[in-house]
C-alpha positions as CSV (number, residue, x, y, z in Angstrom):
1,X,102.4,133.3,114.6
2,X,100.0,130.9,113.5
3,X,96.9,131.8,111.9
4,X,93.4,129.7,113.2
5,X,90.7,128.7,110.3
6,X,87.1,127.3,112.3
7,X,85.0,125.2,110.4
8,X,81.3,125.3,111.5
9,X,78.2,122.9,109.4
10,X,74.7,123.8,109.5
11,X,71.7,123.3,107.9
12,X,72.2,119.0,108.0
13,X,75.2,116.9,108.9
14,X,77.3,115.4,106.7
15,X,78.0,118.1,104.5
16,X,81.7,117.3,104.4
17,X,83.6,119.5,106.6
18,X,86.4,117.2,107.1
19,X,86.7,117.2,103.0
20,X,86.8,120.5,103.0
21,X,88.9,121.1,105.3
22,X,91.2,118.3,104.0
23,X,91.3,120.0,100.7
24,X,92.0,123.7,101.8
25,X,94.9,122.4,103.8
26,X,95.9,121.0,100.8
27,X,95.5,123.9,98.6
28,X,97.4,126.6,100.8
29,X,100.0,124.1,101.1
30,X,100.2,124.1,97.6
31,X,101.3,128.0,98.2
32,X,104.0,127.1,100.4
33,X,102.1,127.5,103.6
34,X,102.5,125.2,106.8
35,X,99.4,123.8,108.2
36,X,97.8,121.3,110.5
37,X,94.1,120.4,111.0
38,X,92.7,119.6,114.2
39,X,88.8,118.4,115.2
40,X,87.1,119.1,117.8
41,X,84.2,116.4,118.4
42,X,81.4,117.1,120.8
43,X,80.3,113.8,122.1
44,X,81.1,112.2,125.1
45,X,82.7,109.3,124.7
46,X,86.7,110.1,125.4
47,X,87.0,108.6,122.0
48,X,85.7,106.8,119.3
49,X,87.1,103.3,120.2
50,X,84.4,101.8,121.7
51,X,81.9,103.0,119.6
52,X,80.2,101.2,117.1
53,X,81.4,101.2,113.8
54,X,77.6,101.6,112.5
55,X,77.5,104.3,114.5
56,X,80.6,106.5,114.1
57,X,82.4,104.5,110.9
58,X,85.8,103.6,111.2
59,X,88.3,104.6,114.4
60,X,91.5,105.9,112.9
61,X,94.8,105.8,114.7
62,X,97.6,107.8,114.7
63,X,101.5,107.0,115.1
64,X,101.0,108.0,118.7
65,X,98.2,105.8,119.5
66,X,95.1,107.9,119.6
67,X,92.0,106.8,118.7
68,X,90.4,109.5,116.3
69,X,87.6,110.5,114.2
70,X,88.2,109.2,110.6
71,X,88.0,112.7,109.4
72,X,91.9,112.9,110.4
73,X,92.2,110.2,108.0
74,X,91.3,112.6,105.5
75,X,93.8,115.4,106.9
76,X,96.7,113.0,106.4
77,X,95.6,111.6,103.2
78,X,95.6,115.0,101.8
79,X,97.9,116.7,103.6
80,X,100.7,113.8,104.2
81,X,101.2,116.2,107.7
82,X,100.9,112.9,110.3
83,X,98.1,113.0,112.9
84,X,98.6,113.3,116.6
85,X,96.8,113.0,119.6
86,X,96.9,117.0,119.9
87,X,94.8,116.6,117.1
88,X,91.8,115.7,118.1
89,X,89.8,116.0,121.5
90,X,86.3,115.0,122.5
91,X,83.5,116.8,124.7
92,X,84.5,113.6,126.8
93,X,88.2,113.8,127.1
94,X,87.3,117.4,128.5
95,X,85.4,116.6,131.3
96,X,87.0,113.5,132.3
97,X,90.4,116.0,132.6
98,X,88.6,118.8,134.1
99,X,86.6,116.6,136.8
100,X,89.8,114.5,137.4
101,X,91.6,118.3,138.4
102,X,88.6,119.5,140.5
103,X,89.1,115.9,142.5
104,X,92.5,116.5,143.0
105,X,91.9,120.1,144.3
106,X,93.5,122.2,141.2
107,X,90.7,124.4,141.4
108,X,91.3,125.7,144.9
109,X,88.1,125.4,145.6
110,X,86.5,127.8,142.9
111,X,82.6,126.7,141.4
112,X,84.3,124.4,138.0
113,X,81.5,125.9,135.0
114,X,81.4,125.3,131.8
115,X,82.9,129.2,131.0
116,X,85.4,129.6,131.6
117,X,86.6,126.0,132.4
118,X,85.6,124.0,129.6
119,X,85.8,126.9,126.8
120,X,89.3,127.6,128.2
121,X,90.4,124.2,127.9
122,X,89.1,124.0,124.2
123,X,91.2,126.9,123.7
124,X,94.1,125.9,125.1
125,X,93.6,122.3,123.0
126,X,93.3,124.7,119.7
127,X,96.1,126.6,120.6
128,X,99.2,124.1,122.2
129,X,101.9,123.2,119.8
130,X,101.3,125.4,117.0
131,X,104.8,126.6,116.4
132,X,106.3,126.8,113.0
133,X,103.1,127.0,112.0
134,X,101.5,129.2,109.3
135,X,97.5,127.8,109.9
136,X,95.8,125.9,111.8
137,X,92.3,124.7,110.7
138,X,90.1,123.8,113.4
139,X,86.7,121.7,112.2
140,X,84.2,121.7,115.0
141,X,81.9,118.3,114.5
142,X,78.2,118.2,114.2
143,X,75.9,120.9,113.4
144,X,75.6,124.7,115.0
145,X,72.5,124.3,116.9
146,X,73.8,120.7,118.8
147,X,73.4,121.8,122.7
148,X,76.8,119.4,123.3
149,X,78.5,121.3,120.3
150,X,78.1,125.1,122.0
151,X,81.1,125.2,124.3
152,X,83.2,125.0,121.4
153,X,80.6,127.8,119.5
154,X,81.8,129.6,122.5
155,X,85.9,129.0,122.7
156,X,85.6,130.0,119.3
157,X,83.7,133.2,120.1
158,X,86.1,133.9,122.4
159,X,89.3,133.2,120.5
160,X,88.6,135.8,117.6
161,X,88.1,138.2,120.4
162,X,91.2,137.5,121.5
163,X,93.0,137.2,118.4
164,X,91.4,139.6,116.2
165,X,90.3,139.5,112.9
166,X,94.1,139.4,111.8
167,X,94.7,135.8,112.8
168,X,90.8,134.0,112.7
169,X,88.7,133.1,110.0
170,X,85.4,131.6,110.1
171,X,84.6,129.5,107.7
172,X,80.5,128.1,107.5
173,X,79.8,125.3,105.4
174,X,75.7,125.4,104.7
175,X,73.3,123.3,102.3
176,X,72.3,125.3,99.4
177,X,69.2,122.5,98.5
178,X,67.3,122.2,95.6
179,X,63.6,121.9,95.4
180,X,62.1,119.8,92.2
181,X,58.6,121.5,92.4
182,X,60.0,124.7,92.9
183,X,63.0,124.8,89.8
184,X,65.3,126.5,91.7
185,X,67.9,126.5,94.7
186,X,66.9,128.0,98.2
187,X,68.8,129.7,100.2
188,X,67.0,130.2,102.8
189,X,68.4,127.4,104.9
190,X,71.8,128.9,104.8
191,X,70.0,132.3,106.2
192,X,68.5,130.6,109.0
193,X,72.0,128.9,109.5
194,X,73.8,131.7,109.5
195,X,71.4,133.6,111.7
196,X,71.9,131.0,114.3
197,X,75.7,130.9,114.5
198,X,75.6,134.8,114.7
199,X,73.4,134.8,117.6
200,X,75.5,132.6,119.0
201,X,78.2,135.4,118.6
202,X,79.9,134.3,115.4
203,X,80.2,135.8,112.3
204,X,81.2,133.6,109.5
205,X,83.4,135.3,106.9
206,X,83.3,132.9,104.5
207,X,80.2,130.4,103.7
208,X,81.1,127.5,101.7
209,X,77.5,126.5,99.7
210,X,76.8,122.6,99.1
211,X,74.8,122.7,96.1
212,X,73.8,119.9,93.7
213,X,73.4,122.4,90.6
214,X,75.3,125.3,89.9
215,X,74.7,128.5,92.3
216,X,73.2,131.2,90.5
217,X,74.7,134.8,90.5
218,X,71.4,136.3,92.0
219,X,71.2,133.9,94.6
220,X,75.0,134.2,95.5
221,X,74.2,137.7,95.7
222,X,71.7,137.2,98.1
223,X,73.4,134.8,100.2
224,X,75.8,137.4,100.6
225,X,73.5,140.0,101.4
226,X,71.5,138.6,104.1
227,X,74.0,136.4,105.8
228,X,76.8,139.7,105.9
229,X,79.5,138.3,103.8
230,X,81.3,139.7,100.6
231,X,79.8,138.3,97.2
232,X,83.3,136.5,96.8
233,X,83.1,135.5,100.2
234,X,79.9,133.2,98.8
235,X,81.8,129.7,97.7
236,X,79.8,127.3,95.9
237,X,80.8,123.6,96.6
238,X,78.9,121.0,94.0
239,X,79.2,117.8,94.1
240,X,83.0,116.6,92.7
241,X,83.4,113.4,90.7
242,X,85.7,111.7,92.9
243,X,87.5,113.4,96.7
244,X,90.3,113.7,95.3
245,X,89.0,116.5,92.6
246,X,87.8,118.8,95.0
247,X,91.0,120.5,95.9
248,X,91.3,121.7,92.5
249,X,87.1,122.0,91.7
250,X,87.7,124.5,95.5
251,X,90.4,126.0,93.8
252,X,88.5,126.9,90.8
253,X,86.3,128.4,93.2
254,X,88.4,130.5,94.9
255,X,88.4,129.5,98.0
256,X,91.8,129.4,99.0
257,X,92.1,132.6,97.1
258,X,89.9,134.1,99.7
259,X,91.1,133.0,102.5
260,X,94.4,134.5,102.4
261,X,92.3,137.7,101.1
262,X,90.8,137.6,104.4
263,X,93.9,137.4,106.0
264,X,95.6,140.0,103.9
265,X,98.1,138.1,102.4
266,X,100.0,137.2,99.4
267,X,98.6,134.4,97.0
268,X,101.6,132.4,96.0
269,X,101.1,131.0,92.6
270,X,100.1,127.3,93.5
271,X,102.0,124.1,92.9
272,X,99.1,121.8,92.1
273,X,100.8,119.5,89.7
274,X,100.4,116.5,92.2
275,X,96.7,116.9,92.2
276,X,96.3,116.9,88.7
277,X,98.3,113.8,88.3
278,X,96.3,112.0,91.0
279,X,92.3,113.2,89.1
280,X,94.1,112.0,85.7
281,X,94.8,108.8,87.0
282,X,91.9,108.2,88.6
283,X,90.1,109.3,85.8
284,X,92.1,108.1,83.2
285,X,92.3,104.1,83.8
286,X,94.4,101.4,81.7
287,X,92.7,98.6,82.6
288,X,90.3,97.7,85.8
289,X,90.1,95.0,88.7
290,X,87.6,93.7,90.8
291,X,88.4,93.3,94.9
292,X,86.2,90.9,97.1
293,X,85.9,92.8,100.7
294,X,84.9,90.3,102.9
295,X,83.6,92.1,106.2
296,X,81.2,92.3,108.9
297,X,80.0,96.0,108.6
298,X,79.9,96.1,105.1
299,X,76.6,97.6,105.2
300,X,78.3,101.4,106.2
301,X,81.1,101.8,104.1
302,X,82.4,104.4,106.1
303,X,83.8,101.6,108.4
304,X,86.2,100.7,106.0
305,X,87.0,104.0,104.7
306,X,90.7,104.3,104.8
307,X,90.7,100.9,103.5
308,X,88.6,101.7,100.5
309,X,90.8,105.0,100.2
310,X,94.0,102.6,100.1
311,X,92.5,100.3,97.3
312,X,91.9,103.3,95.4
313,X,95.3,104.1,95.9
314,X,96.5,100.9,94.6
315,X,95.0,101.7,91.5
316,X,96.4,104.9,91.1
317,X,100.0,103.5,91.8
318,X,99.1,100.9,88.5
319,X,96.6,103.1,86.6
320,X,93.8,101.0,86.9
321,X,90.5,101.5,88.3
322,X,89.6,99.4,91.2
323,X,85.7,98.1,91.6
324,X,85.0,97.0,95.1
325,X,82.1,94.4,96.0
326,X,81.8,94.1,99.7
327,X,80.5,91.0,100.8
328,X,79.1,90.3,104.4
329,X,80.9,87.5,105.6
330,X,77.9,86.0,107.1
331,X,76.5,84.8,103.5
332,X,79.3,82.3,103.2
333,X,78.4,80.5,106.4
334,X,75.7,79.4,104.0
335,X,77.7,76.6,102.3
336,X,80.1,76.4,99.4
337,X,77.6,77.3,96.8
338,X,77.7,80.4,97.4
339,X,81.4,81.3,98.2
340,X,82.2,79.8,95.0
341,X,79.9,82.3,93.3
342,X,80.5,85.4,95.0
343,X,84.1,85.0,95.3
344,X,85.2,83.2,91.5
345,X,84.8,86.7,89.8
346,X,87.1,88.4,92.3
347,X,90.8,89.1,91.1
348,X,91.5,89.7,94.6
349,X,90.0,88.6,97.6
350,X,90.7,91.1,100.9
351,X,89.7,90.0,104.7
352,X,89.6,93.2,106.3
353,X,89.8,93.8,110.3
354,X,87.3,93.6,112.8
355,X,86.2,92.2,116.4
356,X,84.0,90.0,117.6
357,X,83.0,86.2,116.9
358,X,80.7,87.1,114.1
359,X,81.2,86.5,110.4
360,X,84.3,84.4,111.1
361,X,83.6,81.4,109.9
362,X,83.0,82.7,106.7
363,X,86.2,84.9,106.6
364,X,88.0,81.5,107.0
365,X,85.8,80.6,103.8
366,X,87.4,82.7,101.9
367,X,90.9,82.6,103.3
368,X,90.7,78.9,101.9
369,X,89.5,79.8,98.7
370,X,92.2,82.4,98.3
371,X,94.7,79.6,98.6
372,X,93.1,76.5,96.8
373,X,92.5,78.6,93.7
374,X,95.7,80.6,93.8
375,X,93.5,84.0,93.9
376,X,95.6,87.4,95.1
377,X,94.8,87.2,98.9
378,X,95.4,90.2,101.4
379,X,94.5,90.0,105.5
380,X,94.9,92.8,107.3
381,X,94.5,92.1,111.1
382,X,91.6,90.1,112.0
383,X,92.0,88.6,108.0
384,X,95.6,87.3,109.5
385,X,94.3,86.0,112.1
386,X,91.7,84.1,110.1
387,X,94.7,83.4,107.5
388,X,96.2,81.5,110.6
389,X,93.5,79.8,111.9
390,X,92.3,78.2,108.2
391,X,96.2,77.2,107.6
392,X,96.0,75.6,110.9
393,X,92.6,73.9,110.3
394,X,93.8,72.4,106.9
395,X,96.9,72.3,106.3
396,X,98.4,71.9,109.6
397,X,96.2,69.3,110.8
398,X,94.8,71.4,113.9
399,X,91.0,70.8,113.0
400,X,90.4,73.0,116.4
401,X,92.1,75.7,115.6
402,X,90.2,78.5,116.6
403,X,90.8,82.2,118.6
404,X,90.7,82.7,122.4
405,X,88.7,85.8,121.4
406,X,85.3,83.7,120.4
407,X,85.7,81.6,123.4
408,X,87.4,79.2,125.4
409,X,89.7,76.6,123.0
410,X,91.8,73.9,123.4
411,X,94.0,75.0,120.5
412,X,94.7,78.7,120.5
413,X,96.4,79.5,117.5
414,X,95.0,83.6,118.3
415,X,95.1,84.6,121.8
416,X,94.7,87.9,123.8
417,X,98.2,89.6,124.4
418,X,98.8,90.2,127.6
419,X,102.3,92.3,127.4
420,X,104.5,93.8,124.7
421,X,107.6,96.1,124.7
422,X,106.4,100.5,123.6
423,X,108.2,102.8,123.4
424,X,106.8,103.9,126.9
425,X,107.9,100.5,127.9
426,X,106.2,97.5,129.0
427,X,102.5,97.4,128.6
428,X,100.3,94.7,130.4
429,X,96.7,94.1,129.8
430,X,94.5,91.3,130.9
431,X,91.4,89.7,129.4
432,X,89.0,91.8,132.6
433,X,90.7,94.9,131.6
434,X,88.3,98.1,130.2
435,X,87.8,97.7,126.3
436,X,88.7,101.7,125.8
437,X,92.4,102.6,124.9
438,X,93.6,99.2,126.2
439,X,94.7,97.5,122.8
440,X,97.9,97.6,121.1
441,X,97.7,101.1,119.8
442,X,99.7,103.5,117.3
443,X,103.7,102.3,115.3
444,X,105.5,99.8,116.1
445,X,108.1,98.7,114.4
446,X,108.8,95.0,112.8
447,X,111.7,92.9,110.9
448,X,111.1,91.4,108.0
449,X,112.8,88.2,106.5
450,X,115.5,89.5,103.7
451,X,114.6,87.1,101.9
452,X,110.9,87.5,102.0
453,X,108.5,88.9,99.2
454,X,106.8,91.6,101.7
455,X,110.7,93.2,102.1
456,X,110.7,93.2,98.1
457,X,107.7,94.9,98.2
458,X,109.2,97.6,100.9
459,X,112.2,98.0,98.0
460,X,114.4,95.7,99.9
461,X,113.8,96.9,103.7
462,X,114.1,94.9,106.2
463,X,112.7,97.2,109.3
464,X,109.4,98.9,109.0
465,X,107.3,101.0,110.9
466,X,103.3,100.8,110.8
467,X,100.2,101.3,113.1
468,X,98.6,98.9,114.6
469,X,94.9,98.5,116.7
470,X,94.6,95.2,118.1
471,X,94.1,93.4,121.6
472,X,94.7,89.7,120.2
473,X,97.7,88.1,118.3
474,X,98.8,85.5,117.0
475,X,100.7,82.8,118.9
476,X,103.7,82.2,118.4
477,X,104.0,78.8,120.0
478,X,102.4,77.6,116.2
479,X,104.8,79.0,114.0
480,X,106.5,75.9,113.7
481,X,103.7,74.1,112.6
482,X,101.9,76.4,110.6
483,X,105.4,77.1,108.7
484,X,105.8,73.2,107.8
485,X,101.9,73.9,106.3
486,X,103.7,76.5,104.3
487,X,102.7,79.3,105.9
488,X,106.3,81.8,106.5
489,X,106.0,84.2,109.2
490,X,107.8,86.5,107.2
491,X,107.9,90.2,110.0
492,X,108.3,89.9,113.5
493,X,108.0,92.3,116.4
494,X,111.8,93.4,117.0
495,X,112.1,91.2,120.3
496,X,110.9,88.3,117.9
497,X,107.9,87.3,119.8
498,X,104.8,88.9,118.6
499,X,103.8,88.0,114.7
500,X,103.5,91.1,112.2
501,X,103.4,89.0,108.8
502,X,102.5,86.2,106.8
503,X,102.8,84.8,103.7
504,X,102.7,81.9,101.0
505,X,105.9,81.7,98.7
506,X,103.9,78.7,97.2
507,X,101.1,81.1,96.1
508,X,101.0,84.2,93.8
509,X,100.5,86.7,95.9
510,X,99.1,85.7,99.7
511,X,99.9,88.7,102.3
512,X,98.5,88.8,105.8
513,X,99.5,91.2,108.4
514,X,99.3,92.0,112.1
515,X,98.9,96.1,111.4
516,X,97.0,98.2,109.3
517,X,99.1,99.6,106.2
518,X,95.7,101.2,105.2
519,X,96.3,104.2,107.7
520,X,99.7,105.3,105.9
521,X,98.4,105.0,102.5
522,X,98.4,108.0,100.4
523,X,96.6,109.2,97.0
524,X,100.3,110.3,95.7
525,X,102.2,107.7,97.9
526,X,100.3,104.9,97.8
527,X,101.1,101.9,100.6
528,X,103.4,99.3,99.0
529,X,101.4,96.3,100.0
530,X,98.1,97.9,98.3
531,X,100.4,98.8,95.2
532,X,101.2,95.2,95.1
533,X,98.3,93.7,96.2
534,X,96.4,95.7,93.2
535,X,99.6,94.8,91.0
536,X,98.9,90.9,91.5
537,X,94.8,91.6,91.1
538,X,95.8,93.0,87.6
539,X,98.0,90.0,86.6
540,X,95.0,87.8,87.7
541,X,92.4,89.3,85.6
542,X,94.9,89.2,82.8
543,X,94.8,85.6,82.9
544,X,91.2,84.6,83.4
């Protein structure tokens, strides 16, 4: 039977739950344990693909389509357990399945509250498919205190009671911050914290303390004191030099060591090897490359996270370390000038995804540059579709070239897809249709050319399978002439009518492509196009 692990904040958010979580997983699969990690998210949208990507970061999808929380992004990349839609459920998903049931009469005409319907439909979420199974961790967003986040304070009350001490663990993660004037750590936050998730009928049984200088031993011992937990129950968690040390830096803790304490069981000598590998070759570089990010919400970086996770991975696969500079695609819509000198110190120039009419202009910038001065280029949806549109504007002779997404055109070499063959069947869509879950969603599969330099990079495949989040593609009416311009469409959909890849043999390294490899990319197998991509940056800076 599998074992449930809650993960409650407090104190402020962004304390890194998810990373913790991530990096437990990690560790007592290390010991040969099973796990998956699930979120639970208290807002109520029904997901996070609407939402602003200032306002949520990125929206990560799954193999089954969801639209998730980044923090599963973590899970994977940590875990290499895939994400499902199981995995995560909203505040908003909730409601919209428990008010679309009392429509329909399920409730027989009983008063629908919020206990026990809601809490028992966060339980059952927690609880479905857990088979095989040794843990499940369960991170519950926000911080304890939220009004939206205590129906889940309350399925989780509810499920130790019903499944004892023997098969829950609480786990608290608290700030621990440390006053200048004062010299010294105070713990008092993490008392109040504490105090407020007990009176909500929760007692942790292990705090996890984010601290930015060591914890001292008195003021573990009187964490532990007032807030009812063993003194090695009290985990200190400073700040780690990179994500991917923290596994080991928890490790060194204890953490994971206590966790199956709690749970009385055995403490498997760890395989960590992996994880050692990956720190030393982050750490441990053999050379370095700078990327050229050209987005549209460069300001929050957490918007491209997975993709900066990916690049880092890239380097890992070729030891070398990988200095980002994002640049708002906006500047170049300046003039020349100043593409030339924000973009002539790159060794590789990336065009990430995106939506919306803004910034493109000056993604197309760059997509040109790229080619004229035979710089490593990489687009990943939106940056293919701008990788089309410039080959069409110059070197197919289409000069109105444009997308059917920033307005009406009389040449639209991007247009909204209306229908495409899933594995549910045939989907349909229509430019009036609701923005939410309505996009191309979760893997599909695509051929590639045998003869084609992404299949080398796949070691010689010629069918792959990668996740995609799009509501626009390109058409395929312009392949011809883009392909006389020298641009191959090199992957296609299986029924060989949607687009998945393009490329320049006449260039050193020019990639563009439909999906979003970044979502399969992980720290000890990292995505072949980034290992390339990274590969062909190196070569470049090697020759400037």
């Amino acid at each position: 039977m599998a074992r449930f692990i809650f993960i409650t904040g407090g104190v402020v958010s962004s304390l890194g739950k998810g990373l913790m979580a991530a990096s437990l997983a990690a560790l007592l699969q290390a010991r040969g344990y099973k796990v998956r990690i699930r979120k639970f998210d208290p807002y109520l949208n029904v997901d996070p693909g609407t939402m602003s990507p200032y306002q949520h970061g990125e929206v990560y999808v799954t193999d089954d389509g969801a639209e998730t929380d980044l923090d599963l992004g973590h899970y994977e990349r940590f875990t290499g357990v895939s994400a499902r839609q199981a995995d995560n459920i909203t505040s908003g998903r909730i409601y919209r399945d428990i008010i679309t049931r009392e429509r329909r009469g399920d409730y027989l005409g009983a008063t629908v509250q919020v206990i026990p319907h809601v809490t028992d439909a966060i339980k059952e979420f927690a609880q479905a498919d857990t088979d095989g199974l040794d843990f499940v961790l369960c991170e519950i967003g926000g911080t304890v205190g939220d009004i939206e986040g205590l129906p889940f304070i309350e399925a989780l009350r509810q499920l130790r009671n019903e499944l004892g001490r023997e098969g829950t663990c609480s786990i608290h993660v608290t700030l621990v911050p440390y006053v200048a004037a004062a010299g010294e750590l105070k713990t008092k936050p993490t008392q109040h914290s504490v105090r407020e998730l007990t009176s909500l009928g929760v007692q942790p049984d292990l705090l996890l303390c984010r601290c930015e200088h060591p914890l001292p031993e008195n003021e573990r011992n009187k964490i532990a004191l007032f807030c009812n937990v063993r003194k090695e129950a009290v985990i200190p968690a400073l700040d780690a030099s990179s994500i991917y040390a923290v596994p080991l830096q928890y490790h060194a803790e204890g953490l994971d060591a206590e966790v199956l304490h709690h749970f009385g069981l055995s403490t498997p000598t760890p395989d960590l090897a992996r994880w050692d590998d990956i720190v030393d070759r982050f750490h441990n570089p053999e050379g370095e490359v700078t990327i050229g990010v050209v987005g549209k919400y460069v300001g929050l970086p957490d918007a491209y996270k997975s993709l900066n996770e990916a690049l880092a991975h890239g380097g890992m696969a070729n030891r070398v370390k990988v200095n980002i500079r994002w640049i708002d695609a906006e500047a170049f819509e300046a003039g020349d000038d100043e593409i030339v000198s924000r973009l002539e110190p790159m060794d590789g120039i990336l065009v990430p995804g995106g939506f919306g009419v803004r910034g493109t202009e000056g993604k197309i910038a760059s997509v040109r540059f790229a080619r004229e001065r035979n710089v490593p280029f990489f687009g990943i949806c939106l940056g293919m579709q701008m990788a089309c549109i410039e080959a069409a504007r110059n070197t197919a002779g289409i000069a109105a070239a444009s997308s059917t997404e920033f307005g009406p055109t009389d040449e639209p070499v991007v247009g909204i897809i209306t229908e495409w063959m899933s594995p549910e069947g045939l989907q349909q869509r229509g430019a009036d249709t609701d923005l939410g879950g309505t996009m191309r969603l979760g893997a599909y599969e695509a051929r590639l050319a045998g003869n084609s330099h992404v299949s080398a990079l796949y070691g010689g495949a010629t069918t792959i399978s990668e996740r995609h989040r799009h509501r626009y593609e390109v058409n395929g009416a312009y392949r011809d002439r883009l392909e006389a311009g020298g641009l191959v469409f090199s992957g296609m959909s299986p029924d060989g009518l949607l687009p998945e890849i393009v490329e320049r043999p006449d260039h050193p390294w020019f990639v563009g492509v439909q999906f979003h490899p970044e979502l399969k990319s992980r720290p000890f197998d990292p995505h072949p196009l980034f290992a390339g991509f990274i590969a062909a940056a190196l070569q470049q800076a090697r020759l400037v």
